[in-house]
C-alpha positions as CSV (number, residue, x, y, z in Angstrom):
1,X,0.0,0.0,0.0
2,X,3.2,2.3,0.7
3,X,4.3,1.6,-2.8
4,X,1.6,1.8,-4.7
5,X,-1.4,5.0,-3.6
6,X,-4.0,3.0,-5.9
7,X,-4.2,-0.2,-3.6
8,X,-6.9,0.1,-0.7
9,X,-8.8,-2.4,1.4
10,X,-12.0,-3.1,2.3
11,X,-14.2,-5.4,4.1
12,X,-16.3,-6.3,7.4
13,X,-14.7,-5.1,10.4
14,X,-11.2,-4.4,8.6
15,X,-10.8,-0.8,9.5
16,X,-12.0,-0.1,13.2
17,X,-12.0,-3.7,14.8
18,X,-8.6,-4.2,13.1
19,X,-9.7,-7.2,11.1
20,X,-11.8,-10.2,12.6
21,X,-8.2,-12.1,12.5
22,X,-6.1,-8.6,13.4
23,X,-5.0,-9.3,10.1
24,X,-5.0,-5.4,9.0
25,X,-3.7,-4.6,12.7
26,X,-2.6,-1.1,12.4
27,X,-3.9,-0.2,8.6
28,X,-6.6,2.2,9.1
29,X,-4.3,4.7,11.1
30,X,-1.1,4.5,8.6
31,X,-3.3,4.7,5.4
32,X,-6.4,6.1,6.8
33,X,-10.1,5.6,5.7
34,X,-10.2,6.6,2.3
35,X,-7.8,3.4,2.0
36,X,-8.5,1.4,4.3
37,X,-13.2,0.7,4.1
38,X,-15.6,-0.9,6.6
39,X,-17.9,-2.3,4.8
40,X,-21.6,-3.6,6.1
41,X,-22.8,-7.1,5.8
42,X,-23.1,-7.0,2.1
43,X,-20.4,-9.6,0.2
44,X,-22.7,-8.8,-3.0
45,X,-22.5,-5.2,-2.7
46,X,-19.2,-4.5,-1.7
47,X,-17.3,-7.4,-4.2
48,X,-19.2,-5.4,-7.3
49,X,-17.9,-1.8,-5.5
50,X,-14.3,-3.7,-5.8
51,X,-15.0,-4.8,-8.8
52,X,-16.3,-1.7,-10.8
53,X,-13.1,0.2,-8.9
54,X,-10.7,-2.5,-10.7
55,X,-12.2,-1.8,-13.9
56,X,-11.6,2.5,-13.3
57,X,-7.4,1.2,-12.7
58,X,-7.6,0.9,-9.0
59,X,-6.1,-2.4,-7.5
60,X,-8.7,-3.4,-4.2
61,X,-8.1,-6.2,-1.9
62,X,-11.5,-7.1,-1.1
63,X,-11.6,-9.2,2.3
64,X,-14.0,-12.0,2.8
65,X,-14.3,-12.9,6.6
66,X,-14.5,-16.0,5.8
67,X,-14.4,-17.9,2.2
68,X,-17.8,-19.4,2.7
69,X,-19.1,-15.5,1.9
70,X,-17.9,-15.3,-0.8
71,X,-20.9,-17.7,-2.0
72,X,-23.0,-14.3,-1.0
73,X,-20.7,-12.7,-3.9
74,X,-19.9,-15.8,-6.1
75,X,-21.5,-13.8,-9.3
76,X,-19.2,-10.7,-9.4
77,X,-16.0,-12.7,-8.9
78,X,-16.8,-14.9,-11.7
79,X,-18.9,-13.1,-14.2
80,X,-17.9,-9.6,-13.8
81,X,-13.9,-10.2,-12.5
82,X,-12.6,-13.3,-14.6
83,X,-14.5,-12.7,-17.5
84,X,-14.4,-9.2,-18.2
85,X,-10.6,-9.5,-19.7
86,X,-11.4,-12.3,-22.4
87,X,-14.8,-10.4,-22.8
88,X,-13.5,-7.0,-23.6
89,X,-10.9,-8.5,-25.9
90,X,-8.5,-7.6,-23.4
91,X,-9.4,-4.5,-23.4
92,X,-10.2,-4.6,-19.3
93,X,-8.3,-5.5,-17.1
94,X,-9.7,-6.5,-13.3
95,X,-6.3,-6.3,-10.7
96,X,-8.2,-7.5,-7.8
97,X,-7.7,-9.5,-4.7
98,X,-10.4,-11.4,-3.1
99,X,-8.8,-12.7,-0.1
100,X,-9.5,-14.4,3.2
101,X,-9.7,-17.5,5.4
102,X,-10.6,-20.8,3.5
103,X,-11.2,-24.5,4.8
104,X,-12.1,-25.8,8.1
105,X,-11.5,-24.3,11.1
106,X,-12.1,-26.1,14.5
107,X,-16.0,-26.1,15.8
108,X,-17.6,-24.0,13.1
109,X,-19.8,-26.6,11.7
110,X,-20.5,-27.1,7.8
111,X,-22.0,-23.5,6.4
112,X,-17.8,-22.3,7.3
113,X,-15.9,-25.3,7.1
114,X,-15.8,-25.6,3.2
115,X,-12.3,-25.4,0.8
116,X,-12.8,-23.4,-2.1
117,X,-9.5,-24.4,-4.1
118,X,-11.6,-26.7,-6.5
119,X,-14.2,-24.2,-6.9
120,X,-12.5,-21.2,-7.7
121,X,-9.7,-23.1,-9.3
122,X,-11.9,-24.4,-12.2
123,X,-12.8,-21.2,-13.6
124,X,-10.5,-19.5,-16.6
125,X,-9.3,-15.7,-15.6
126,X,-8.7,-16.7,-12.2
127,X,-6.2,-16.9,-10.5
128,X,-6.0,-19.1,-7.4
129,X,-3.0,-18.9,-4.4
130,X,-2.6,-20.8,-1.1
131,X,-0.1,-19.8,1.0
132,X,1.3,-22.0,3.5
133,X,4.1,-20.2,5.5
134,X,4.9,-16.4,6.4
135,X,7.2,-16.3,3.5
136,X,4.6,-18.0,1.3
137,X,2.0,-15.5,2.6
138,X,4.4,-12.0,1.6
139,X,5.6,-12.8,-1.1
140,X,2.2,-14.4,-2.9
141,X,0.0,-11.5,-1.7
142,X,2.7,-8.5,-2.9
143,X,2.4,-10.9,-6.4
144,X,-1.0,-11.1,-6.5
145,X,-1.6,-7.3,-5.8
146,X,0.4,-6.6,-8.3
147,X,-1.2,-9.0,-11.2
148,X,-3.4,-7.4,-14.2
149,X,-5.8,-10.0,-13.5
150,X,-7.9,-11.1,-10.6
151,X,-6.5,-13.3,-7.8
152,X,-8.3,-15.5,-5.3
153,X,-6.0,-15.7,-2.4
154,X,-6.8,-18.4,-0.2
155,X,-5.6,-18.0,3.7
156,X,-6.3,-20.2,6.6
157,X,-7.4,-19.5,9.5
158,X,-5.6,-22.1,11.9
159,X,-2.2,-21.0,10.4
160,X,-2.8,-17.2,11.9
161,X,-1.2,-18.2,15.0
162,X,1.4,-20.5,13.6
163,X,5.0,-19.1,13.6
164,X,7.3,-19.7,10.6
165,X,11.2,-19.4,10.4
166,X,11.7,-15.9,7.6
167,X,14.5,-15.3,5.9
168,X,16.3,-12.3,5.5
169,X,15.3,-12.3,2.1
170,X,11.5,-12.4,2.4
171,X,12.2,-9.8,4.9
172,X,13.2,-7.4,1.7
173,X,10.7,-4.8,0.4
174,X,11.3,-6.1,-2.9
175,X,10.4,-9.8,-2.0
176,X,8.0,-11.4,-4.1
177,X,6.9,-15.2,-5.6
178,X,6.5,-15.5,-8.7
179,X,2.7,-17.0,-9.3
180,X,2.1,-20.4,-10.7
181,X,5.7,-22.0,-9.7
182,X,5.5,-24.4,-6.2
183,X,7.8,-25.1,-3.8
184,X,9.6,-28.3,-2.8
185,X,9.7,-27.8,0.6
186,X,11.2,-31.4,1.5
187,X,13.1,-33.6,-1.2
188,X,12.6,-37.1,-1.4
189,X,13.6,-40.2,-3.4
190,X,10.8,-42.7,-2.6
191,X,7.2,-40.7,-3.4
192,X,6.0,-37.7,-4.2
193,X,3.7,-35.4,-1.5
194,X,1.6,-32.8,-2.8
195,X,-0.1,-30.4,-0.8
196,X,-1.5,-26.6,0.3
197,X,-2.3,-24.6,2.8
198,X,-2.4,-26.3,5.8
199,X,-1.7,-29.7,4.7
200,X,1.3,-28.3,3.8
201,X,2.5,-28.6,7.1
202,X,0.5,-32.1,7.6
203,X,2.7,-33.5,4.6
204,X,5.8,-32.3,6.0
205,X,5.2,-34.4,9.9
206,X,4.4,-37.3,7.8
207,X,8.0,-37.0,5.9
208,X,9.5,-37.2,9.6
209,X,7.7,-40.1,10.3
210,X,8.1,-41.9,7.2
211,X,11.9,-40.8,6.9
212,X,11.9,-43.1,10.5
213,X,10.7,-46.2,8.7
214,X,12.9,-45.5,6.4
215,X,10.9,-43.8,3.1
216,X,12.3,-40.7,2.0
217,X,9.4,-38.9,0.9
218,X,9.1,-35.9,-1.3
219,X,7.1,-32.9,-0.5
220,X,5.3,-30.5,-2.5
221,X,4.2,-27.2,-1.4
222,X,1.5,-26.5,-4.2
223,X,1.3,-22.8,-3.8
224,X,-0.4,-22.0,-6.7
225,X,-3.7,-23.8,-7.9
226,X,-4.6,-21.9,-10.6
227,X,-2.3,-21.8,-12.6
228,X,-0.7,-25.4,-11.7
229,X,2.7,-26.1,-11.2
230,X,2.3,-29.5,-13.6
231,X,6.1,-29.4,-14.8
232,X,7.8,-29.5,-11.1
233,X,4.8,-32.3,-10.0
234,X,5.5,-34.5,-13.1
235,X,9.8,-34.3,-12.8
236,X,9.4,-35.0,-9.2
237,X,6.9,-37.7,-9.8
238,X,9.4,-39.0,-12.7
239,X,12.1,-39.2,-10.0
240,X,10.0,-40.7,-6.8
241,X,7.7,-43.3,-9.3
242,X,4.5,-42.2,-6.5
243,X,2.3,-40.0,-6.0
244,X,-0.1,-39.0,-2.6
245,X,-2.1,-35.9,-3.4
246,X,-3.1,-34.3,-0.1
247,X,-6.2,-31.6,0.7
248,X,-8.9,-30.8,2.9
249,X,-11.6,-30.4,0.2
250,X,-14.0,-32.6,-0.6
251,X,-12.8,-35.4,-2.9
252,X,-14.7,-35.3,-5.7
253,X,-13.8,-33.0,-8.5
254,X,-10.9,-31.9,-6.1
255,X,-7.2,-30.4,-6.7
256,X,-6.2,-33.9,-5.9
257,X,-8.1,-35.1,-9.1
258,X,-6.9,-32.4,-11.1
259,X,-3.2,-34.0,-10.3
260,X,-3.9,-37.4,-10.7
261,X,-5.0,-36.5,-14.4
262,X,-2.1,-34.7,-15.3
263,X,0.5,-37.3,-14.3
264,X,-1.8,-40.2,-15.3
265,X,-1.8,-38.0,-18.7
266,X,2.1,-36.7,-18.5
267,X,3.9,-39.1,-16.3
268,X,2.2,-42.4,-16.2
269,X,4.7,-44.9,-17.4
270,X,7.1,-43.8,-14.4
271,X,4.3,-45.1,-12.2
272,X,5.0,-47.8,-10.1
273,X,1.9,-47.8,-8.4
274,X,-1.4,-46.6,-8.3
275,X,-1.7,-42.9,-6.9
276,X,-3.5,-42.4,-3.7
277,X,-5.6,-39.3,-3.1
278,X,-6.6,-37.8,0.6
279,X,-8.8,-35.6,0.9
280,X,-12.0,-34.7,3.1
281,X,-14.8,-36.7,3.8
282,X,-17.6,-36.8,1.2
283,X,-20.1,-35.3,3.5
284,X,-20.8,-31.9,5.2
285,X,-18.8,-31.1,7.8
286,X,-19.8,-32.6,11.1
287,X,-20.3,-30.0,13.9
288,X,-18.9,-32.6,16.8
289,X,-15.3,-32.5,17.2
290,X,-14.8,-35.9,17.0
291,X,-16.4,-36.0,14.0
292,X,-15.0,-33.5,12.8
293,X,-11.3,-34.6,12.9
294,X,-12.6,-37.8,11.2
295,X,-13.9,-35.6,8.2
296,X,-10.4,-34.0,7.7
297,X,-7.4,-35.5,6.6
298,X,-4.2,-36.7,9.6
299,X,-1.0,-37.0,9.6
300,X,-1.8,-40.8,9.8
301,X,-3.8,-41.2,6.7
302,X,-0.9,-39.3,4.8
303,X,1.7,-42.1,6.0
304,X,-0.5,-44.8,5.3
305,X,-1.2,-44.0,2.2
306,X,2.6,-43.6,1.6
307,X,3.0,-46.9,2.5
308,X,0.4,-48.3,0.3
309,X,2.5,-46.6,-2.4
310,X,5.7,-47.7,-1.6
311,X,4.2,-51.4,-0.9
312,X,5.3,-51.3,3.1
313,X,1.8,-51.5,4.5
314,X,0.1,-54.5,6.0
315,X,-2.5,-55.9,3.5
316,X,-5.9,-56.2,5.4
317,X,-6.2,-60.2,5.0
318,X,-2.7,-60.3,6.4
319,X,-3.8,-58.5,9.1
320,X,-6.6,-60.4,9.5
């Protein structure tokens, strides 16, 4: 916002209350309220606002308090924001950010527990980020800010109090990730772990464990879901001969799918067994918590499914 006068924020309770996450801690008093917009409970409304300013060469960050809003505002993100470009013959362009928590929290039952990767991700003139870490979180957002076209930046919620190492060079004003290009955050020889968001950091405590029993896993921190990062998937997938696809969504139609078909289409005579896909439960969201953890994907269905992979798990009639 220092940089660049024609970025400004708005949203429920950004300004005032600081952000419902204290996300925009501190916002409203450097860049005041010309930049920095309450908003009332209107997703509909205040999307189209953001989306008409984009149009007149502004560049809004539009805040959802929560993903599962953005249903509320669905219609302006993809009819009048990703369209508008190919539309106009490329002569609009929409730089806007739609960000904001996405997937399950803890507790919050299933109207704000859904993952909206899939969703958004199947649309052209998106563009569709998850960031996992601090670093990912910087340098993604100062990207997508600065894109011609509209960005969906997907956040979670549970990772706003989880502290990440930074180094000194994401700590540089001039830091920033390029879009569509993931991040091996763990290199491997035996499979191939893809993931985002939170899972990110799922994938990487079933690396340790698996590294114990000795299977050297590769991770894959997606990043990007729209674009996809096929290339860096299918070389690593080309090196490990596996491939576990890991995300909170629902399963069908998922992100998991999405990379299943491309190294089933790109990479499939280096497989040495059949991919394994974890995901979410097929079913709303269970309010319980013990339900609820069933719903979502563990550490301990990542590892086992590993193992399935790699051939080291127990086959259930021997078991039996």
């Amino acid at each position: 916002m220092s940089a660049d006068p024609k970025v400004f924020l708005m949203g429920e309770e950004v300004g005032e209350y600081q952000g419902a996450y204290k996300i925009s801690k501190g916002l409203l008093e450097k860049y005041g309220p010309e930049r920095v917009l309450d908003t009332p409970i209107t997703e509909a409304g205040f999307a189209g606002i953001g989306v008409g300013a984009a149009y007149y060469g502004l560049r809004p960050v539009v805040e959802f308090m929560t993903f599962n809003f953005s249903m509320q505002a669905i219609d302006h993100i993809i009819n009048s924001a990703a369209k508008s470009n190919y539309m106009s013959a490329g002569q609009i362009s929409v730089p806007i950010v739609f960000r904001g928590p996405n997937g399950a929290a803890a507790g919050v039952g299933a109207q704000h527990s859904q993952c909206y990767a899939s969703w958004y991700g199947a649309c052209p003139g998106l563009k569709v980020l998850t960031p996992y870490s601090s670093e990912d979180a910087r340098g993604l957002l100062k990207a997508a800010i600065r894109d011609p076209d509209p960005v969906v930046f997907l956040e979670n919620e549970l990772l706003y109090g989880e502290s990440f190492p930074v180094t000194a060079e994401a700590l540089d004003s001039s830091f920033c990730l390029p879009i569509g290009k993931a991040k091996i955050e763990r290199e491997g020889k035996d499979v191939t772990i893809t993931a985002y968001s939170k899972m990110v950091g799922y994938a990487l405590k079933a690396a340790e464990t698996l590294a114990k029993e000795g299977i050297s896993a590769e991770v894959i921190n997606l990043r990007s879901i729209r674009p996809l990062d096929r290339s860096t998937i299918n070389n690593s997938v080309r090196k490990t001969n596996r491939l576990v696809t890991v995300e909170e969504g629902f399963p069908q139609h998922g992100v998991g799918a999405e990379i299943c078909t491309s190294v089933i289409e790109e990479s499939f005579g280096y497989l040495d067994a059949p991919v394994e896909r974890i995901a979410g439960a097929d079913v709303p969201m269970p309010y319980a918590a013990n339900l609820e953890r069933m719903a979502v994907p563990q550490v301990e269905d990542i590892v086992r499914a590993a193992k399935r992979a790699c051939y080291r798990s127990v086959p259930l009639a021997a078991a039996a």
